[in-house]
C-alpha positions, 0 to 999 in steps of 0.5 A, a space after each residue: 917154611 917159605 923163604 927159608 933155604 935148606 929149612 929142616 923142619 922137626 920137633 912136633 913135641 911138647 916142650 915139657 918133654 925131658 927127651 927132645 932128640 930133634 931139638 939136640 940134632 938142630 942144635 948139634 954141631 953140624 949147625 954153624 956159625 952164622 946159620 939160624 935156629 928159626 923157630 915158630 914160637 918161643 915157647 917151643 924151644 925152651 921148658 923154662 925161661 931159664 932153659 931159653 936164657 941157657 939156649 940162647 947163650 949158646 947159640 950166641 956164642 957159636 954165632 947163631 942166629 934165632 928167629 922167633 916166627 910169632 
């Protein structure tokens, strides 16, 4: 991921999955407010549309950024 620093790629699976150990480690609490989530598509962080509005919501309120690539 160019232009990125410490830049961690992961999860390679489908978003259908119910286990998504690299998604729970991108969003442990090592990552900190005012770091990004960059993601390259929406459809790859969440399962369901409310999955993504809960996703968000957290991170919102631990002052993390998303970036959405496409």
């Amino acid at each position: 991921m160019e232009g990125y620093t410490d830049a961690q790629p992961f999860d390679h699976a489908s978003g259908a999955k119910t286990s998504r150990p690299e998604l729970d480690k991108a969003l442990a609490p090592t990552i900190r407010a005012g770091d990004q989530l960059v993601i390259t598509r929406m459809d790859r962080l969440g399962r369901s549309v409310l999955h993504l509005v809960i996703l968000g919501a957290a991170l919102s309120e631990r002052d993390v950024g998303l970036r959405v690539l496409e």
